[in-house]
BAFILUM-335663 format. One line per 8 residues: for each residue x, y negated, z negated of C-alpha. Coordinates in steps of 0.02 Angstrom, whole numbers, m for minus. Example, Ala and Ser with C-alpha at 12.3 -4.5 7.8 and 13.67 -1.06 7.14 Angstrom:
2
615,225,m390 ~ 684,53,m357
END
This chain:
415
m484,2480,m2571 ~ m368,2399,m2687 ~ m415,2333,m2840 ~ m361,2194,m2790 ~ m476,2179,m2662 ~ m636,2107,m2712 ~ m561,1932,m2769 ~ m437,1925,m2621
m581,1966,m2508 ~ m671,1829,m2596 ~ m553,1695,m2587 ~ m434,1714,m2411 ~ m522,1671,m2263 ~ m409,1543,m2155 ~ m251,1597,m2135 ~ m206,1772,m2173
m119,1873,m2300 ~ m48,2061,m2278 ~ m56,2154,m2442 ~ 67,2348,m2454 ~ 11,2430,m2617 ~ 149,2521,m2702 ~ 60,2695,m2604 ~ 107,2602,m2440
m79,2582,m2410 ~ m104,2404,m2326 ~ m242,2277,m2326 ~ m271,2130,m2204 ~ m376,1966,m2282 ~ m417,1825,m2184 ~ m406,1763,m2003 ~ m230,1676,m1959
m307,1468,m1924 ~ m177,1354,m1869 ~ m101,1247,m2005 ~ m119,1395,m2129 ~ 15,1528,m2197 ~ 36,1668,m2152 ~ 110,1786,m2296 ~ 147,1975,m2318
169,2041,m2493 ~ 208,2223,m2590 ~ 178,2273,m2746 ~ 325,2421,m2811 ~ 188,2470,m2953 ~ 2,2453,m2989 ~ 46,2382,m3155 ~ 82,2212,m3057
m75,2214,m2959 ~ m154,2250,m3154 ~ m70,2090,m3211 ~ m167,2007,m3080 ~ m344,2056,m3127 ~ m305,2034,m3284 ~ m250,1851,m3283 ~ m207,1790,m3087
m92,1639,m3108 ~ m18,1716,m3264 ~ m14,1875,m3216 ~ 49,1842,m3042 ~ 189,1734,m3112 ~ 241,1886,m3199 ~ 228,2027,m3049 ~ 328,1886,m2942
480,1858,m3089 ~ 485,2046,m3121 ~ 505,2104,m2945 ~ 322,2206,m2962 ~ 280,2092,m2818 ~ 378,2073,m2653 ~ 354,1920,m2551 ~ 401,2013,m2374
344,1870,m2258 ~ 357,1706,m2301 ~ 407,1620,m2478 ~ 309,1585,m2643 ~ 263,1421,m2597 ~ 164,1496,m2400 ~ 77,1621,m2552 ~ 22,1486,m2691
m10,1378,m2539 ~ m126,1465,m2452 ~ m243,1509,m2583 ~ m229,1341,m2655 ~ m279,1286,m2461 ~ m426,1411,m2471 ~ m511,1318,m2618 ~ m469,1135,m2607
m519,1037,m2727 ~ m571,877,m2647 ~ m708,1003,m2569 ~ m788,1078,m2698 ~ m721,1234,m2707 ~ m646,1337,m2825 ~ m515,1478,m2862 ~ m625,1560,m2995
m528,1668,m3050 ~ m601,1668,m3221 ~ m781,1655,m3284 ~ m861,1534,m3403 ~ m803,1627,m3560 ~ m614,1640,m3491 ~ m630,1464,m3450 ~ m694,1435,m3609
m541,1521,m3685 ~ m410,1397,m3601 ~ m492,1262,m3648 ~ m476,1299,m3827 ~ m309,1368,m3795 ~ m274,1187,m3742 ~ m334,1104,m3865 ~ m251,1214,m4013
m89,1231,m3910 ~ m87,1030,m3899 ~ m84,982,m4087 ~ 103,921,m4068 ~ 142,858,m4233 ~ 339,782,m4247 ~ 404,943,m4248 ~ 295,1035,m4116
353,912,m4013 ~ 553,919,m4045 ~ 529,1100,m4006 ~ 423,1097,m3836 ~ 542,945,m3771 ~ 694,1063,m3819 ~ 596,1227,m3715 ~ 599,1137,m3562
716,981,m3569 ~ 866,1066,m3664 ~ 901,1198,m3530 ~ 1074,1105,m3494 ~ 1080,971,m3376 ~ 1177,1069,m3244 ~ 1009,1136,m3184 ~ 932,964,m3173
1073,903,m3096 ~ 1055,1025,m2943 ~ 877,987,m2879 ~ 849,826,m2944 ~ 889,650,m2834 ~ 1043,567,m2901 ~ 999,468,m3037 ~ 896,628,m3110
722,554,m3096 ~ 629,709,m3165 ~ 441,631,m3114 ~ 339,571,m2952 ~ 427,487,m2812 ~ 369,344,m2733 ~ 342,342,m2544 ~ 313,199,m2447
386,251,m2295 ~ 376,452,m2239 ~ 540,474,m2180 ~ 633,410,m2347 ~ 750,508,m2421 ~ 720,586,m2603 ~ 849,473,m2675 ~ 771,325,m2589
612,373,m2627 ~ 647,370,m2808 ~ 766,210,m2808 ~ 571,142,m2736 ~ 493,212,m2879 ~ 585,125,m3006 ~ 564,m32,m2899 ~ 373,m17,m2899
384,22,m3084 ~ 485,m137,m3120 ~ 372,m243,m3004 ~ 224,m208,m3114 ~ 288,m221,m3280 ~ 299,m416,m3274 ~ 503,m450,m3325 ~ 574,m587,m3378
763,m600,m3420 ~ 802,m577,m3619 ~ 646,m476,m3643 ~ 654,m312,m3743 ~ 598,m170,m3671 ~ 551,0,m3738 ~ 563,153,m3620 ~ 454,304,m3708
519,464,m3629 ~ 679,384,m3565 ~ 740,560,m3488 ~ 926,542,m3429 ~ 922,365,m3445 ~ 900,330,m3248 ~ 736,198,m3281 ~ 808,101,m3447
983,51,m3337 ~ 872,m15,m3189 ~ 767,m117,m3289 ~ 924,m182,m3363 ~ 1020,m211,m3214 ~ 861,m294,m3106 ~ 801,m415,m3228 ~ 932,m409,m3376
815,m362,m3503 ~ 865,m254,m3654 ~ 819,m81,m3668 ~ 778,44,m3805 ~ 763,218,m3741 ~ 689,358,m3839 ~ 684,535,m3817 ~ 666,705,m3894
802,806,m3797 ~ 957,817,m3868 ~ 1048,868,m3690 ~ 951,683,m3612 ~ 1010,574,m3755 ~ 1185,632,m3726 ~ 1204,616,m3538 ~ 1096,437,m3552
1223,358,m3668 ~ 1369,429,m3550 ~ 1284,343,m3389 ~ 1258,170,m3469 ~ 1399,146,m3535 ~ 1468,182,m3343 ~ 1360,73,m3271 ~ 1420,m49,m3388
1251,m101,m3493 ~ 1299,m16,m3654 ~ 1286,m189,m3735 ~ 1087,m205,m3664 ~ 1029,m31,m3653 ~ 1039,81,m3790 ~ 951,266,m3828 ~ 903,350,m3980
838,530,m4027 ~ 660,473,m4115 ~ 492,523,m4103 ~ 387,368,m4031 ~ 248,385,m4185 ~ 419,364,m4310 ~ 476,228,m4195 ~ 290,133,m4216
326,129,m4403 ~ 516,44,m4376 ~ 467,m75,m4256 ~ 312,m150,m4255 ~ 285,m271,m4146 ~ 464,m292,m4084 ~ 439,m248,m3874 ~ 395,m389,m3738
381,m218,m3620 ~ 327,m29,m3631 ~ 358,88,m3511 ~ 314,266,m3513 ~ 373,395,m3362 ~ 322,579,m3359 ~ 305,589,m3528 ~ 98,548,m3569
68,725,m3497 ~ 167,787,m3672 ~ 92,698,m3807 ~ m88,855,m3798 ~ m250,801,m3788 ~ m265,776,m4004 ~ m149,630,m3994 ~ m193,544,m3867
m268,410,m3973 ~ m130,408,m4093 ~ m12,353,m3931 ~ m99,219,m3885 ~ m131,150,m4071 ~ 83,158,m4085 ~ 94,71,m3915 ~ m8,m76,m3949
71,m83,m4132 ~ 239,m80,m4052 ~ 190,m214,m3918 ~ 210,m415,m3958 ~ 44,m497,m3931 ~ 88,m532,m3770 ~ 150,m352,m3738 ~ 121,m270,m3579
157,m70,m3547 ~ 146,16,m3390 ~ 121,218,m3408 ~ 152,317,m3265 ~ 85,509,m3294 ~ 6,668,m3199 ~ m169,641,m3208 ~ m317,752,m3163
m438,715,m3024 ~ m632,724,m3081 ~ m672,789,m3286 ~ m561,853,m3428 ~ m489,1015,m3431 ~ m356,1143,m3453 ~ m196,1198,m3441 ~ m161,1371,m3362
m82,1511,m3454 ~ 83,1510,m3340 ~ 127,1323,m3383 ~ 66,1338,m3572 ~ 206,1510,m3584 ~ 337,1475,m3463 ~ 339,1279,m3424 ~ 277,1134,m3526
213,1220,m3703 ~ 104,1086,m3773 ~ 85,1007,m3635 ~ m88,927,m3563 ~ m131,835,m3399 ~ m257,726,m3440 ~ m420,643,m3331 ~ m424,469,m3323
m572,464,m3427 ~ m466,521,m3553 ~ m345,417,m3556 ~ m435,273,m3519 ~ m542,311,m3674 ~ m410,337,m3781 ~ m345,182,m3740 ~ m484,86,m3763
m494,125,m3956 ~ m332,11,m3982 ~ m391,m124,m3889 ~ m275,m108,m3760 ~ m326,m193,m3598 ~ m342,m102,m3418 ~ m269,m218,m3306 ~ m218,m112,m3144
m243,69,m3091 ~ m150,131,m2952 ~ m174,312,m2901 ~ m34,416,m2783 ~ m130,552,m2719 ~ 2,648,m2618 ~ 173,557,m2671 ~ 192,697,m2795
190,820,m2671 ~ 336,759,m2561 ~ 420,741,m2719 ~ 400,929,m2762 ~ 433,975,m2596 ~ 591,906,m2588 ~ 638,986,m2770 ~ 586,1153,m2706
694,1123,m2537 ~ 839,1098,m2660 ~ 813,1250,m2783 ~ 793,1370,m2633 ~ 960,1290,m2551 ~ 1072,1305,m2711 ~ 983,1493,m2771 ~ 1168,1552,m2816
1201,1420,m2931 ~ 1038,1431,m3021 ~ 1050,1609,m3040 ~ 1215,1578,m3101 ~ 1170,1470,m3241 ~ 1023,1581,m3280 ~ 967,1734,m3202 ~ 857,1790,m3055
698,1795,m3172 ~ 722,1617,m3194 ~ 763,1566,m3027 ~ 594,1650,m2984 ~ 522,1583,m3116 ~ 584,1405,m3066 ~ 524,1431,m2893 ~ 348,1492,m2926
343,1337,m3072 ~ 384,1210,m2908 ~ 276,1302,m2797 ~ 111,1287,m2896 ~ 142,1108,m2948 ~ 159,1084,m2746 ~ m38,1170,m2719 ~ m87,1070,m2876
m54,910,m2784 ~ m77,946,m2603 ~ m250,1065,m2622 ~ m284,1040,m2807 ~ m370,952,m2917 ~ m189,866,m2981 ~ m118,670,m2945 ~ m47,506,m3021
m99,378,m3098 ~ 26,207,m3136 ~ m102,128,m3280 ~ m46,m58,m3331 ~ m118,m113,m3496 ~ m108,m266,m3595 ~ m140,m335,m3768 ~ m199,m520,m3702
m282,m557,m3555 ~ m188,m719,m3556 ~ m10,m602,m3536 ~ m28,m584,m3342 ~ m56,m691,m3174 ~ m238,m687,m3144 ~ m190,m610,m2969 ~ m84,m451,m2922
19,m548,m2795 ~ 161,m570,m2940 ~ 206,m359,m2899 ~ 238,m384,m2718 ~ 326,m510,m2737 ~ 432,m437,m2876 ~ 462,m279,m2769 ~ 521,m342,m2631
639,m452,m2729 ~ 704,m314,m2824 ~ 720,m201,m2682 ~ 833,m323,m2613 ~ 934,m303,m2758 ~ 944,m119,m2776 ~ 991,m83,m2592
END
């Protein structure tokens, strides 16, 4: 027996999973169950399989980006996937793979690792976002929407499915021409132009990546809105002191799930300040289904330091200390997933170039990153939320009618 094998044994029962330890000896767990992988791995040394018990998601990150473990049937996302499938969330189940003190552990882990003050945060934007926008540029859609798609139809494309996105996004946030419009997180710029060119609104931008700010001012001033959309390298709690009150709009993309669990209420309080009295934001962000948690050792190392997915009852919470008003939740369950399926489909078809820019240990790092962010959403206890808040209750139609009809105008206008 491996020792490997008591929390395999545990946790593989549909679908099946061939295990070679580096002394060729091989172990069989689970019963192949259609719908379910089925996935053959080998470990070259018994420090990988070490790594494991030590820390699994960590320490199988590690064995998988050092070549300790072999994936000899199937891919990383079959493996991540079919434990993930073996404790769904939405079920009750669990991958315990730690007990209450390790849990215990991560939490504060969390919690410490999320105290982003202004330059804690330039820093973790920079690890991730400053990699150089080649890589970005290779398994992202077009217009380099780094967040969830938007699927109303299955058999959209990824491009179309994140031209809908935008659409949705616009739909709710109420636009009126001449308005200004602040876009917190503005990535490579893709959202702030739309807004512009859909309801010719003016748009400030901000982000904390260098490598974004660049490649933003390059695309509008190509798509010829230069003179309405402009971005800026700032820090959104800096920007709250400038500005107050100056934005008929906020929008926030992908970025909530960076601001750590400390500062959550300090967000909000600079949203609302930087908000008219009529203001009205709209913050899409990865939110966690059921209580607060943690973020896993892997992500907190190799992916977002700082980082923190939040419940709803969070951020709802946090919210509710600046007076800001909840006026519509809307929660995509699974339109993360495609999203991240389509990334992964893209990594996996342009490997060479990756590895190019970086290395293998990256590329396997990337993969394993995509593949677990795939479970998360599919099996796990991961989805997202679009939140629209408001300052007034007087700011909105007393109906939600207003977005559909918005969409489907503006989705006129984009295609």
């Amino acid at each position: 027996m491996s020792i490997l094998s008591p929390f395999l044994s545990r946790v593989i029962h549909k679908g099946r999973l061939t295990v070679t330890g580096p002394d060729g000896a091989v172990e069989i767990y689970g019963t192949p169950t259609p719908g379910f992988p089925e996935v053959a791995i080998r470990f070259t040394s018994r420090k990988g399989m070490r790594r494991i018990i030590l820390d699994p998601r960590l320490g199988a990150a590690e064995a998988f980006m050092d070549g300790e473990m072999l994936i000899e049937q199937g891919d990383i996302m079959e493996l991540v996937a079919l434990l993930r499938m073996n404790t769904p969330w939405d079920r009750g189940a669990k991958l315990k793979d730690k007990g209450p003190v390790g849990e215990a552990v991560d939490w504060v882990k969390t919690r410490i690792d999320s105290i982003n003050r202004r330059s804690r945060s330039r820093s973790n934007v920079a690890h991730h976002y400053d990699i150089g926008n080649e890589l970005y540029r290779i398994f992202l859609d077009a217009d380099m929407q780094y967040s969830c798609a938007y699927w109303p139809r299955d058999d959209m494309t990824l491009d179309e499915a994140q031209e809908a996105k935008k659409v949705h996004i616009a739909a709710k946030l109420a636009l009126a021409p001449g308005q200004r419009v602040l876009d917190i997180g503005c990535g490579w710029g893709g959202m702030a132009i739309t807004l512009a060119k859909l309801a010719d609104v003016e748009v400030l931008g901000i982000t904390l990546s260098h490598e974004q700010l660049a490649l933003a001012q390059e695309r509008a001033a190509a798509a010829g809105v230069a003179d309405r959309v402009r971005f800026e390298l700032i820090d959104y709690r800096d920007l709250a002191a400038r500005e107050a009150g100056r934005f008929d709009r906020i929008v926030s993309v992908g970025m909530f799930e960076h601001v750590g669990a400390r500062n959550f209420d300090i967000f909000f309080r600079a949203c609302a300040n930087l908000m008219t009295a009529d203001g009205v934001m709209l913050l899409h962000t990865i939110g966690r289904f059921g209580k607060p948690g943690s973020t896993d050792a892997f992500t907190r190392k190799y992916i977002f330091p700082g980082g923190y997915i939040p419940a709803l009852s969070e951020t709802l919470a946090a919210s509710e200390k600046s007076r800001l008003i909840v006026t519509d939740v809307e929660t995509l369950r699974l339109h993360y997933a495609k999203t991240l399926r389509h990334w992964y489909a893209n990594t996996l078809a342009h490997k060479d170039e990756i590895v190019g820019l970086k290395d293998e240990r990256f590329y396997r790092m990337w993969t394993f990153y995509l593949a677990g962010a795939t479970a998360a959403f599919e099996s796990g206890g991961m989805g997202n939320y679009q939140i629209q808040f408001a300052r007034s209750r007087h700011a909105l139609p007393l109906t939600r009618d207003y977005m559909a009809a918005a969409e489907a105008g503006y989705t006129r206008v984009a295609t």
